[in-house]
Structures are given as structure tokens and as C-alpha cells.
C-alpha positions as CSV (number, residue, x, y, z in Angstrom):
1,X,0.0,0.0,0.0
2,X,1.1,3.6,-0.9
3,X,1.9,6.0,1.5
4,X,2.4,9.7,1.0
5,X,3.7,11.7,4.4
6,X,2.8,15.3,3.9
7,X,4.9,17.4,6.3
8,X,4.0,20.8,7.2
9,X,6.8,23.5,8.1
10,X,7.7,26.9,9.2
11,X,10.7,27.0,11.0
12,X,12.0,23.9,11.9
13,X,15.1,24.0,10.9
14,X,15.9,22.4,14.5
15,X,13.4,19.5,14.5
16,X,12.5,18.4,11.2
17,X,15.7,16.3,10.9
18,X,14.7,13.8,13.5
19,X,11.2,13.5,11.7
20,X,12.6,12.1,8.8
21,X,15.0,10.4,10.5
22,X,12.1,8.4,11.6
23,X,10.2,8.2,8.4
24,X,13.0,7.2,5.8
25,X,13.6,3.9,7.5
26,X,9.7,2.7,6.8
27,X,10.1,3.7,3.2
28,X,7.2,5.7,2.2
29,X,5.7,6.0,-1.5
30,X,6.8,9.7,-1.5
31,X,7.8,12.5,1.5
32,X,6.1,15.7,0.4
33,X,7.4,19.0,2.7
34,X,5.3,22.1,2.4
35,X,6.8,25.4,3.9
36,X,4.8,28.0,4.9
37,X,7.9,30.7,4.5
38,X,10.4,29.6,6.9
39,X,13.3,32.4,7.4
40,X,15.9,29.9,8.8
41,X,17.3,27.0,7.0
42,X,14.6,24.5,7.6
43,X,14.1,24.1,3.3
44,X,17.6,23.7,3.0
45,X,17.7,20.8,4.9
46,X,14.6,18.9,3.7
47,X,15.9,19.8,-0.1
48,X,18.4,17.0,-0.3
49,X,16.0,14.1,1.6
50,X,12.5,15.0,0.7
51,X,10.8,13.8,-2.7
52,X,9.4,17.2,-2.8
53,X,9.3,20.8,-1.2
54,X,6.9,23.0,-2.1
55,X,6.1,26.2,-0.7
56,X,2.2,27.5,0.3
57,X,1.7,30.4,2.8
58,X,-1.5,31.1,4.7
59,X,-2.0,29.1,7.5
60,X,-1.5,25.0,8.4
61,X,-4.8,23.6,6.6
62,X,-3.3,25.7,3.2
63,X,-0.1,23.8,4.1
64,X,-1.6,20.1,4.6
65,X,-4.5,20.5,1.2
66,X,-1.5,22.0,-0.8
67,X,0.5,18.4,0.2
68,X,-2.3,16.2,-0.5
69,X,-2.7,18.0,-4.0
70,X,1.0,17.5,-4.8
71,X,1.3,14.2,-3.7
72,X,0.2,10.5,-5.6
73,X,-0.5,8.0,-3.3
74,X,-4.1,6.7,-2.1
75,X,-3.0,6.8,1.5
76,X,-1.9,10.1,3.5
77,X,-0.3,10.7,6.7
78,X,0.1,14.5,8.0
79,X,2.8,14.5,10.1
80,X,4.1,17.5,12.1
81,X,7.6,18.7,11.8
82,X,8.4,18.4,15.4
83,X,6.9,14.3,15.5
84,X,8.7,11.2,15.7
85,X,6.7,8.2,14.0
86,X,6.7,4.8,15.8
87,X,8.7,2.1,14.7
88,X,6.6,0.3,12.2
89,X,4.2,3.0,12.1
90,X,3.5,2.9,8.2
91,X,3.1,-0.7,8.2
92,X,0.8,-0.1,11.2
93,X,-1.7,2.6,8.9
94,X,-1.7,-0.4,6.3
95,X,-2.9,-3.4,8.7
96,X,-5.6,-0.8,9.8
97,X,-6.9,0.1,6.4
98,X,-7.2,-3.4,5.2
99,X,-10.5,-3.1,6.2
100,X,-12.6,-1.1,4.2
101,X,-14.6,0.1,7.1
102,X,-11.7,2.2,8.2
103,X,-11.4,5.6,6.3
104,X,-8.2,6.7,8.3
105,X,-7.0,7.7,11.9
106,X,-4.2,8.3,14.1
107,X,-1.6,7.3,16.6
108,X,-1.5,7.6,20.3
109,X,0.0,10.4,21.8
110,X,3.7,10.6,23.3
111,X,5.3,14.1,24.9
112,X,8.9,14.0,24.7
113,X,9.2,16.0,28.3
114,X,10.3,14.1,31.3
115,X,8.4,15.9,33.6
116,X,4.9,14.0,35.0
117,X,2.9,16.7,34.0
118,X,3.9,15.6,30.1
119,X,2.6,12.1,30.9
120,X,0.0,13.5,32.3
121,X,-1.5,15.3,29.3
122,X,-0.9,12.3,27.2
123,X,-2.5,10.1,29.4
124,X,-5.5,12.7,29.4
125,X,-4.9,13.1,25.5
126,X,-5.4,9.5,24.9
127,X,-8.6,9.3,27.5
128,X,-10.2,12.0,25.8
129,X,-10.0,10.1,22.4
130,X,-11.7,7.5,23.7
131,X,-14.5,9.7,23.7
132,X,-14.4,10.7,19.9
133,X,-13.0,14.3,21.4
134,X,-9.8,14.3,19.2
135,X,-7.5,13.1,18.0
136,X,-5.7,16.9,16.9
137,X,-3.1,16.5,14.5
138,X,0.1,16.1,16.3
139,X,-0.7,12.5,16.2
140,X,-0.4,11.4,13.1
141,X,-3.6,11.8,10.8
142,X,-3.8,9.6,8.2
143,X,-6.6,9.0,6.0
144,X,-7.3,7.2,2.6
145,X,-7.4,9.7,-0.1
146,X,-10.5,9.2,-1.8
147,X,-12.2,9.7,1.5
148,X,-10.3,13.0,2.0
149,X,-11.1,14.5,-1.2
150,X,-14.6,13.9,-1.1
151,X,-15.1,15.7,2.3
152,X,-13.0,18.6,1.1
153,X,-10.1,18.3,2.9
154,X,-9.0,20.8,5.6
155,X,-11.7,23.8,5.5
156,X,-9.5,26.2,5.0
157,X,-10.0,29.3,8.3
158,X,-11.7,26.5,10.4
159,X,-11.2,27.0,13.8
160,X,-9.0,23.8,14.6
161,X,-8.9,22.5,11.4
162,X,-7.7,19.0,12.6
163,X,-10.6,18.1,14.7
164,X,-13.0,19.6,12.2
165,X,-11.5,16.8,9.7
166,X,-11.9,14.0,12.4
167,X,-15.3,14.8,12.8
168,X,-16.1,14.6,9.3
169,X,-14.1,11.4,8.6
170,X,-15.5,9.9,11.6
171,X,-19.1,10.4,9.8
172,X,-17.8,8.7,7.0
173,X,-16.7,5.5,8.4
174,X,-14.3,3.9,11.2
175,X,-11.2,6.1,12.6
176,X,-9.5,4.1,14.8
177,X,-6.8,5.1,16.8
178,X,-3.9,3.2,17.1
179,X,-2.0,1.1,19.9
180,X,1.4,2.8,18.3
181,X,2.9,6.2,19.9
182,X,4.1,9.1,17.9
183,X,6.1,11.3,20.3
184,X,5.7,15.4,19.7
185,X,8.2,17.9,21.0
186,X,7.2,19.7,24.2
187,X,8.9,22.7,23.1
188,X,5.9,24.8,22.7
189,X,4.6,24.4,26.0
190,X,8.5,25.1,27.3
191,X,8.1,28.1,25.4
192,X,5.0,29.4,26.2
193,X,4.8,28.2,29.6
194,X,3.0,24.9,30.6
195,X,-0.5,26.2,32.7
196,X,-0.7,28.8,29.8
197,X,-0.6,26.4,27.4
198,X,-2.6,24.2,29.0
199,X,-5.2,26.3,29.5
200,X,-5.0,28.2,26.1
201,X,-5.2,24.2,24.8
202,X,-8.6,23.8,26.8
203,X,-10.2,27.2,26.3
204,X,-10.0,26.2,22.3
205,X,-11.4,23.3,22.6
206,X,-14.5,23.8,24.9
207,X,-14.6,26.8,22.4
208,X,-14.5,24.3,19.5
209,X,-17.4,21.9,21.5
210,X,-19.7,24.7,21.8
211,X,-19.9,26.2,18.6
212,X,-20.7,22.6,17.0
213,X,-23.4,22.5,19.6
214,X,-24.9,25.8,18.9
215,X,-24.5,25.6,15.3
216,X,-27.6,23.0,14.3
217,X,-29.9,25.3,17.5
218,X,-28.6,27.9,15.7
219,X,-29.8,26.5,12.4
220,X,-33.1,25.3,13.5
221,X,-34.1,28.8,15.0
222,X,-33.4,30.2,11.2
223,X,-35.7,27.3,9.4
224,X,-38.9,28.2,12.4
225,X,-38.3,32.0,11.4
226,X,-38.5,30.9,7.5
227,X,-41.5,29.5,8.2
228,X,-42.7,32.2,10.5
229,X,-42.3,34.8,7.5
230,X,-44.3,31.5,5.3
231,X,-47.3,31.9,7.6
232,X,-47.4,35.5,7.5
233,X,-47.0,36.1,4.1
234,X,-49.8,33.2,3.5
């Protein structure tokens, strides 16, 4: 089975090494980078290892449509610049999509941090899948990419574009998560502090929750004015 790994970047001239250090031993079909205008030297080196580097500004789900256009294979995996993929992790995405129920899905969740609170937010992470809230994309998406095109891909301006996609693909058919960890850097949350980020993280997403709640309440209250103005005008 063909795999494409679409690789989003801007700026990572410091981690994106180790992310295809992990990738080029599982041999995918093709490694397509995507830069979003980096300023450091993060194109120059995933020029001499990627199949492809192509550059698209405007935010992350620009980045990840503009990979799956440019790449070939039926399969894609969007992988962050600052993940490691599991051992075996391709081979993993194909035992999963050998049945046709599945549409794609996603790896657990690893933190590269040593401190407790890191395992704790993956442990929390992975409970919270469990519950069809996430995953987000830092682990792993990968979806087959028929499926992909015909939902439309990342909506481009979607508030977190990477659960709006699960949500979709999950209507589709099965999204499995699976029993393989991709570790992502902790270096944001160094960086921007780790209660900050944590609650900046949970503010989104109860954000995120609500608005697909209100959205159909939102819709039904414009069909009962439609036929409100029906009525009058009959």
C-alpha cells in the first residue's frame, strides 16, 4: 500500500531532521514537505531528503490541502515537523486500512518531556480520544485519499482545522486510533509556559465543542423564522 507523508513546516530547521530520520527507515511511496515561509534553513535541509518541497503560505490547513494535491498516493499521513513516528508505524496505517470500514486515523500520543505533567497530558490526551473528542493532529492523521477528497479536505479558516476533519471522517466511516505512539516535542509548551498552554489548549477546545453545539440550534431557529415569515405572508 502507498503511502504519502505530507509534512508541514515553518521554522523547523531544529526538529525536522529527527522527523525524517524516523520516516526514511519505513520507506514511504513519497515525503512531500510544504513550507509555509520559513526564514531559517529549515528548506535547506529537507531539499536533499524529501521527494518534494513545495512552498504554500497562509495558515496549516493551506499547508496540509496543498500536500495532498501535490502528492500520488491513495494513503496520506500528515505529520508534524516536530513528531517522531513509531517504529513500524507505516506498516501499522496499512494493517488498519485493510478493512474497508476504516477511512483513516491516528496514533497515540507521546510528549517528549520528562516531567509528569507531560505524561500526564498524554495520558489525558489519549482518555479524551476515547470519547471521539480528538485526536488533533500532532498524532499522526492519516486517511485514505478518496475519503479525503470527497469531504473537502482541511476547510481552509476552520477553527482547529484538525478536529474539524476527524469529525467529518469519523461520519464517513471507522477512525481508529492506534495502539502505536508518535512522540511530539514539548517545546511549545516550554516556550510558552505549561499552565498557559494548557489552559490556552482547553479554552480552544471547549470553544471548539460549543460552537458545533450551537451551530444546528442555531440552524433550527433560522428554518422556524423561514416559516414564521411563510405563515405571515400566506
Amino acid at each position: 500500500m502507498r503511502i504519502a507523508v505530507v509534512i508541514p513546516t515553518l521554522n523547523e530547521e531544529a526538529f525536522v531532521g529527527a522527523t525524517l530520520d524516523s520516516v526514511e527507515p519505513q520507506r514511504p511511496s513519497e515525503v512531500v514537505v510544504v513550507d509555509g515561509g520559513s526564514t531559517d534553513r529549515t528548506v535547506d535541509v529537507v531539499a536533499r531528503r524529501a521527494g518534494r518541497v513545495i512552498e504554500e503560505r497562509g495558515g496549516l490547513g493551506r499547508q496540509l490541502n496543498a500536500g495532498a494535491r501535490h502528492a500520488t498516493a491513495p494513503v496520506l499521513l500528515f505529520l508534524y515537523a516536530d513528531a517522531v513516528m513509531p517504529p513500524g508505524g507505516l506498516e501499522a496505517i496499512e494493517r488498519a486500512l485493510r478493512d474497508e470500514r476504516v477511512v483513516g486515523g491516528a496514533f497515540r500520543l507521546g510528549l517528549d518531556g520528562d516531567r509528569f505533567a507531560y505524561r500526564f497530558i498524554a495520558a489525558t490526551a489519549n482518555l479524551r480520544n476515547r470519547f471521539g473528542l480528538g485526536p488533533f493532529g500532532d498524532q499522526g492523521i492519516f486517511v485514505r485519499r478518496g475519503v479525503f477528497e470527497e469531504i473537502g479536505g482541511f476547510r481552509d479558516g476552520r477553527h482547529l482545522e484538525d478536529l474539524d476533519l476527524v469529525r467529518r471522517l469519523r461520519r464517513r466511516g471507522r477512525f481508529v486510533v492506534l495502539p502505536e505512539t508518535i512522540v511530539t516535542s514539548v517545546r511549545r509548551w516550554e516556550e510558552n509556559g505549561l499552565v498557559r498552554t494548557m489552559v490556552d489548549h482547553t479554552l480552544a477546545t471547549t470553544a471548539w465543542v460549543l460552537g458545533r453545539r450551537r451551530r444546528p440550534a442555531e440552524s433550527a431557529e433560522r428554518r422556524a423564522r423561514r416559516e414564521a415569515s411563510r405563515s405571515r405572508l400566506s
